[in-house]
C-alpha positions as CSV (number, residue, x, y, z in Angstrom):
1,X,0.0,0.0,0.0
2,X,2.6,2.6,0.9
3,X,4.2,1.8,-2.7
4,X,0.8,2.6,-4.8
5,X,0.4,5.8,-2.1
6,X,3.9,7.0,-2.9
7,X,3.9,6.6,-6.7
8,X,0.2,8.1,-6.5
9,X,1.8,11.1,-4.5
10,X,4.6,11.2,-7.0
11,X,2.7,11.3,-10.5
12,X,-0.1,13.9,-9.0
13,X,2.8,16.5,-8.0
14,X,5.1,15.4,-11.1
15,X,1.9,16.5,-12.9
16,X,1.0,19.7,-11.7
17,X,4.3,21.1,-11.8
18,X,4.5,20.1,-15.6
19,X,1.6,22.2,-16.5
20,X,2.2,24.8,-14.4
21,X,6.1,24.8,-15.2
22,X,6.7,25.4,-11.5
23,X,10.3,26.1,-11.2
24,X,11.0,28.0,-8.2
25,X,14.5,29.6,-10.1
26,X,11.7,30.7,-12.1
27,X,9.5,32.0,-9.3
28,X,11.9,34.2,-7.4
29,X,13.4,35.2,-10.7
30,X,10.5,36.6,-11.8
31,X,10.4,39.3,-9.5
32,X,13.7,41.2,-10.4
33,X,13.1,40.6,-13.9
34,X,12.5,43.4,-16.0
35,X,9.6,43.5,-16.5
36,X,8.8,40.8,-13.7
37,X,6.9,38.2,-14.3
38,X,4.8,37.3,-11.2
39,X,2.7,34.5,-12.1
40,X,4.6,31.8,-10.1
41,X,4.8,33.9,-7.5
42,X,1.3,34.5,-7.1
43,X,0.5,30.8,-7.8
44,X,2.9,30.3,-4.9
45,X,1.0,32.8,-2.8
46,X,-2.5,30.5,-3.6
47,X,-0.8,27.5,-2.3
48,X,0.2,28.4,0.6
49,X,-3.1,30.4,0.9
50,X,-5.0,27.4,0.3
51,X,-2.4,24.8,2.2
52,X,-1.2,26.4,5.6
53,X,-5.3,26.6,7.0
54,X,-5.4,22.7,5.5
55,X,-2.6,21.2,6.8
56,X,-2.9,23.6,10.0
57,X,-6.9,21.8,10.1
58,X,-5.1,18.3,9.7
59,X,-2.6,18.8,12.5
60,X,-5.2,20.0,14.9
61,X,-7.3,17.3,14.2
62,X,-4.9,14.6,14.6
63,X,-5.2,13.8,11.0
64,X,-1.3,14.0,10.8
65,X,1.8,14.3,13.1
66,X,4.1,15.6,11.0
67,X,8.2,15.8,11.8
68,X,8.7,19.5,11.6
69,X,12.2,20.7,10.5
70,X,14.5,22.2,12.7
71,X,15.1,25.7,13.2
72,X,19.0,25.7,13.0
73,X,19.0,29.2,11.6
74,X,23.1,29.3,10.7
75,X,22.5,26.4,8.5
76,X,18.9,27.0,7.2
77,X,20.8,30.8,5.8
78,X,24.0,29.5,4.5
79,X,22.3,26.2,3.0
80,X,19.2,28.5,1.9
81,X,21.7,30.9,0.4
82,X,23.6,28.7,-1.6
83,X,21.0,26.6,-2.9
84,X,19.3,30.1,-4.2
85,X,22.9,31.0,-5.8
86,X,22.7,27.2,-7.4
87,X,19.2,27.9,-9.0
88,X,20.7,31.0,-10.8
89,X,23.9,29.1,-12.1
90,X,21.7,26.1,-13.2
91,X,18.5,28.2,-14.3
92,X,16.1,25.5,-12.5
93,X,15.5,24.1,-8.5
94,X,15.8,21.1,-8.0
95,X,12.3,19.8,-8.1
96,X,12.8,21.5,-11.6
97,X,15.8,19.3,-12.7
98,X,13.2,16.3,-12.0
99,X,10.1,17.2,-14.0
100,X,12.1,18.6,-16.7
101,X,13.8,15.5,-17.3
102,X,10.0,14.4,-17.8
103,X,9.4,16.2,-20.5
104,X,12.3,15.8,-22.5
105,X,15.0,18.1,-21.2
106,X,18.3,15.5,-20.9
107,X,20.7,17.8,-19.8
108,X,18.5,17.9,-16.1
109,X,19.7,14.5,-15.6
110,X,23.3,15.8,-15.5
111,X,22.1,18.6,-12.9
112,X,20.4,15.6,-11.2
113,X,23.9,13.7,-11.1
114,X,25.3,16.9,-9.4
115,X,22.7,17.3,-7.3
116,X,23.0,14.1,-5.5
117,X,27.0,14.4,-5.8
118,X,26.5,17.6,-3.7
119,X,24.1,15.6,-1.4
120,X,26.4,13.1,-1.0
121,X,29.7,15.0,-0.1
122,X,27.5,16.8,2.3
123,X,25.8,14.1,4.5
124,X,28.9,11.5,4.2
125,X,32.0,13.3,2.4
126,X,34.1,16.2,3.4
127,X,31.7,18.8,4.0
128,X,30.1,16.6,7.0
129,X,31.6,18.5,9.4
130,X,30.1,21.5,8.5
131,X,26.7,20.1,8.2
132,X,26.3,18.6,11.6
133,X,28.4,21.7,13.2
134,X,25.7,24.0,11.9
135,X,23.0,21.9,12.7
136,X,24.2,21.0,16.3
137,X,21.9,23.7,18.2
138,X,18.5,23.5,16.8
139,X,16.0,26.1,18.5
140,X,13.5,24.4,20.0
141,X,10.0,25.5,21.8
142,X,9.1,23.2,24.9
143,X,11.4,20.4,23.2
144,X,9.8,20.9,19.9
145,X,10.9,21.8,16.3
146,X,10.4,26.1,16.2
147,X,7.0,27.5,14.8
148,X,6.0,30.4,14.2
149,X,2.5,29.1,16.5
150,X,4.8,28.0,19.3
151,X,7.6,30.5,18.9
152,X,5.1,33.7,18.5
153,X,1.8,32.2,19.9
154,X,-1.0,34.3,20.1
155,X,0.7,37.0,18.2
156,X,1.9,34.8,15.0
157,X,-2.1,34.1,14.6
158,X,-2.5,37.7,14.4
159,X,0.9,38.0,12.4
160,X,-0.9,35.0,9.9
161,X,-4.6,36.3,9.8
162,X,-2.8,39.7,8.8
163,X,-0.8,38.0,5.9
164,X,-3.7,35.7,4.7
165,X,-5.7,39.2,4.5
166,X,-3.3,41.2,2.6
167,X,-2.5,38.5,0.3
168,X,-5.7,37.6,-0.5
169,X,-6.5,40.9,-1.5
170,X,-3.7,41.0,-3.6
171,X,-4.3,37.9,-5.5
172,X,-8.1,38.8,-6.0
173,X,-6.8,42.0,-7.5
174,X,-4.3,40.3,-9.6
175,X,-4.4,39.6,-13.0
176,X,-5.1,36.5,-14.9
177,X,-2.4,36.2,-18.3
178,X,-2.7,33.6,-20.7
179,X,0.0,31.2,-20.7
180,X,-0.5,29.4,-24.0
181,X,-0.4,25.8,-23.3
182,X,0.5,26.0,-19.6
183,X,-2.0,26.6,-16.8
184,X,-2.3,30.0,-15.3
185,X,-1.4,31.1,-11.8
186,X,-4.9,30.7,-10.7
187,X,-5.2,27.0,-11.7
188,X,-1.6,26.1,-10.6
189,X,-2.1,28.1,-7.3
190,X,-5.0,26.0,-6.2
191,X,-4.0,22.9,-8.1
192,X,-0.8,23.0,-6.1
193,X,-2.4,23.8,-2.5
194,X,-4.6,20.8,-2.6
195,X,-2.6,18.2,-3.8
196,X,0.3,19.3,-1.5
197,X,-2.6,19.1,1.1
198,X,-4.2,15.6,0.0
199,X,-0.5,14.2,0.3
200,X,-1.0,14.9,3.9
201,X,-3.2,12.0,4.0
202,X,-1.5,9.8,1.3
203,X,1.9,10.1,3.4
204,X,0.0,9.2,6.7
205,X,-1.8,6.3,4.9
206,X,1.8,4.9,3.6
207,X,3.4,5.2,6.9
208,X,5.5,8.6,6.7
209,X,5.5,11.2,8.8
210,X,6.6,13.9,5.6
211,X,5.5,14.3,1.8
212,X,8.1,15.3,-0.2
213,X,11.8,16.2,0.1
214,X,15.4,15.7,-1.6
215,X,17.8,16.2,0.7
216,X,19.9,13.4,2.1
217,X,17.9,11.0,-0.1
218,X,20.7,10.2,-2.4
219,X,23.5,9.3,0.1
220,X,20.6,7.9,2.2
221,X,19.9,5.3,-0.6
222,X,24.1,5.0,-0.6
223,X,24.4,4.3,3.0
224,X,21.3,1.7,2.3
225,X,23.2,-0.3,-0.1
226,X,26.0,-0.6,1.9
227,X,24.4,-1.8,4.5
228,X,24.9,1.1,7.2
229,X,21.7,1.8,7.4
230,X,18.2,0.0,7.6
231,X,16.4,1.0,4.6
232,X,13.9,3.6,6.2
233,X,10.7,4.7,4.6
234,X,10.9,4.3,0.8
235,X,8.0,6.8,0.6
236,X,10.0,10.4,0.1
237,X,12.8,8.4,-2.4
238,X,9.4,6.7,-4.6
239,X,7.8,10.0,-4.3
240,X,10.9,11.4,-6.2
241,X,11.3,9.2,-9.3
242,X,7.9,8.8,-10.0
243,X,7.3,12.7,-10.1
244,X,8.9,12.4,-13.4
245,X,7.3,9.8,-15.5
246,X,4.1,12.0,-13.6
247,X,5.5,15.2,-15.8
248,X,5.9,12.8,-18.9
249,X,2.6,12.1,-19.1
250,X,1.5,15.6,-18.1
251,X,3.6,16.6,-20.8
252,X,2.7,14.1,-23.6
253,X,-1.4,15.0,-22.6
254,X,-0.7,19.0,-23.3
255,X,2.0,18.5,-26.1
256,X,4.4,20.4,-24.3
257,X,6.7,16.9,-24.6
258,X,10.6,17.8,-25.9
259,X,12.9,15.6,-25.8
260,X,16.3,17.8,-26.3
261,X,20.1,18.3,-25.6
262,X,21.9,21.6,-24.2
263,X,25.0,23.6,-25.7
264,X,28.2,22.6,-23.7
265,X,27.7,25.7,-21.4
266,X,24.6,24.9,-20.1
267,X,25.8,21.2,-19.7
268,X,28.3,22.8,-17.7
269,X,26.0,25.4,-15.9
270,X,23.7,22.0,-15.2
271,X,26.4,20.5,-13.4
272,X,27.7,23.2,-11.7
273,X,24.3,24.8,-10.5
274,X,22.8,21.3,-9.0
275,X,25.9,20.7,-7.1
276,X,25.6,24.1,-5.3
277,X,22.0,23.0,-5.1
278,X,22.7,19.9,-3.5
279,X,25.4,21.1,-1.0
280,X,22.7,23.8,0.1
281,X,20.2,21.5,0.6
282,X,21.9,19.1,2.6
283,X,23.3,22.2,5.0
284,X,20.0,23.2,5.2
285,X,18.1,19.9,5.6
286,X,15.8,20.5,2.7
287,X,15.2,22.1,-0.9
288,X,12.6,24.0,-2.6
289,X,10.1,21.0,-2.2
290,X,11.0,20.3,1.0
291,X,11.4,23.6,3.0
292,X,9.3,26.1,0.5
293,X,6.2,23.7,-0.3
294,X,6.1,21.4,2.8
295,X,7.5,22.8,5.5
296,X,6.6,26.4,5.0
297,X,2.5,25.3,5.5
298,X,3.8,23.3,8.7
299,X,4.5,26.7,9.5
300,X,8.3,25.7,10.4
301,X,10.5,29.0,11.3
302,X,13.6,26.6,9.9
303,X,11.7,26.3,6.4
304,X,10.5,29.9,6.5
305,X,14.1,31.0,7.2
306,X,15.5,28.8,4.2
307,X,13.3,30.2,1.6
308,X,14.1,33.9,2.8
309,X,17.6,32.6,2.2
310,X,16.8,31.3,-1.2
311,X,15.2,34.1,-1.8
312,X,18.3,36.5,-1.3
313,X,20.4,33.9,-2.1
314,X,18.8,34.4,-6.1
315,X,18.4,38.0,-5.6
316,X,22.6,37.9,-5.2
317,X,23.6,36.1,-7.9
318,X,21.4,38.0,-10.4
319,X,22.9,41.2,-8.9
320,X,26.7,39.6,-9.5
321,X,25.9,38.5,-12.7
322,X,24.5,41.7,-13.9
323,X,27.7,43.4,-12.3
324,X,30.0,41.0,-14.2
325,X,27.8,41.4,-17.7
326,X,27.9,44.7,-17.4
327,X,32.0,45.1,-16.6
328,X,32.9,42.9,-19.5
329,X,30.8,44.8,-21.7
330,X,32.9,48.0,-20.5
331,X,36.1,46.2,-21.2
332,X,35.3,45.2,-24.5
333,X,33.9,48.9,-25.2
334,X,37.1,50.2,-23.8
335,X,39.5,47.8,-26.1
């Protein structure tokens, strides 16, 4: 049962982020591009609009006990950081690099190969250290994982009702753009809040006690075959594959199906990107699926602290870039 749950889990998400193209690179981009392009970004908004009161409903009820992820805030801002630097130099998240491999895009599977080098090198290789160092001193509430309930209590309801409200009014204000074959913001938005929601329930059904996630599944599936480790709960690594045979079929379905190759730069910008991606992630205990779409609706101050970091951590490397584009273009005016 927890196999069918998984893949069921896996396919649905694989799916949605197909036809909405929901690359966060592409969602935090968007608002420094010129002009910005906000449709993610509201669609983003929606889900956790629609997700934080669900998931919020589910925990109260006893629906779910979810594992909450730790507030280590040194290494949710370095790891958060780099992995936002990593989405520039590979133009894609992670969770990207998997459904784009779905439909068609071959050069994501060498960003997924340095992803899980990155993963690897940071859970069992040289960077190790640094990982558990960072992590060591987790801020805790009465012995549990930081929230912004527990941390702020009766003030972070306020602090959230205040939020909802002025997001809300935002998004019904917003505008609704065509984007040819893929869905709009509207559609992905609430698309994305339920299913992330329903997984809830999948997850619980199948035995785990978390949706979705890439970090420390590759060198967890390492340590696995080696025997150092009991297998765990296949649910997050099933999850993962089958979210890109889920964007296949999405893809196949709306015709937006390309299978592809990349110039030797992007090869190169693949490769290089995912391994910041996957070093960052493994400082910070999660990715873009793991901190920005699940743990941000458990309302974790760890995951809300990576994303901020991801954020920034974009926001930089677009700035540096632009810097460096703009001084070579001076040299060569110059010569």
């Amino acid at each position: 049962m927890t196999l069918v749950l998984a893949i069921i889990a896996g396919l649905g998400i694989g799916a949605i982020f197909e036809r909405g193209d929901f690359c966060f690179h592409s969602t935090w981009r968007g608002l420094i591009r010129r002009p910005r392009q906000m449709d993610l970004f509201r669609a983003y908004l929606l889900a956790l609009l629609i997700g934080i009161p669900l998931v919020q409903g589910m925990i109260l009820l006893g629906w779910i006990e979810p594992w909450i992820p730790p507030f280590a805030w040194q290494a949710n801002v370095l790891g958060g950081l780099l992995f936002g630097v990593g989405m520039v130099v590979a133009s894609s998240c992670v969770t990207g690099l998997f459904y784009k491999s779905g439909h068609g895009m071959l050069g994501a599977l060498i960003g997924l190969a340095a992803w899980a080098l990155g993963d690897v090198i940071t859970y069992l290789g040289p960077l190790a250290p640094i990982r558990e160092s960072l992590n060591a001193s987790p801020i805790t509430v009465g012995g549990e994982s930081a929230t912004a309930l527990n941390m702020l209590g009766p003030v972070g309801v306020v602090l959230l009702l205040g939020l909802a409200l002025v997001t809300a009014v935002y998004l019904i204000r917003a505008p609704r753009q065509n984007r040819g074959k893929l869905w709009n913001w509207l559609v992905l938005g609430v698309a994305t809040g339920l299913f992330m929601s329903l997984a809830w329930l999948l997850a619980r059904a199948g035995g785990s006690n978390y949706t979705y996630g890439t970090s420390g599944v590759p060198s967890g599936l390492i340590q696995a075959l080696l025997g150092q480790r009991s297998g765990g709960s296949i649910w997050i690594p099933v999850t993962l594959v089958f979210l890109i045979p889920g964007a296949t079929l999405a893809s196949r379905y709306a015709g937006t199906f390309w299978l592809r190759g990349e110039t030797a730069r992007r090869y190169a910008e693949l490769a290089g990107g995912g391994l910041l991606m996957g070093i960052g992630a493994g400082i910070a205990g999660g990715c873009n699926l793991g901190h920005s779409l699940v743990g941000v609706p458990l309302l974790s101050l760890g995951s809300i602290t990576t994303t901020l970091a991801m954020i920034a951590g974009v926001f930089l490397a677009v700035v540096v870039r632009r810097l460096l584009t703009t001084y070579k273009g001076q040299l060569v005016t110059e010569g």
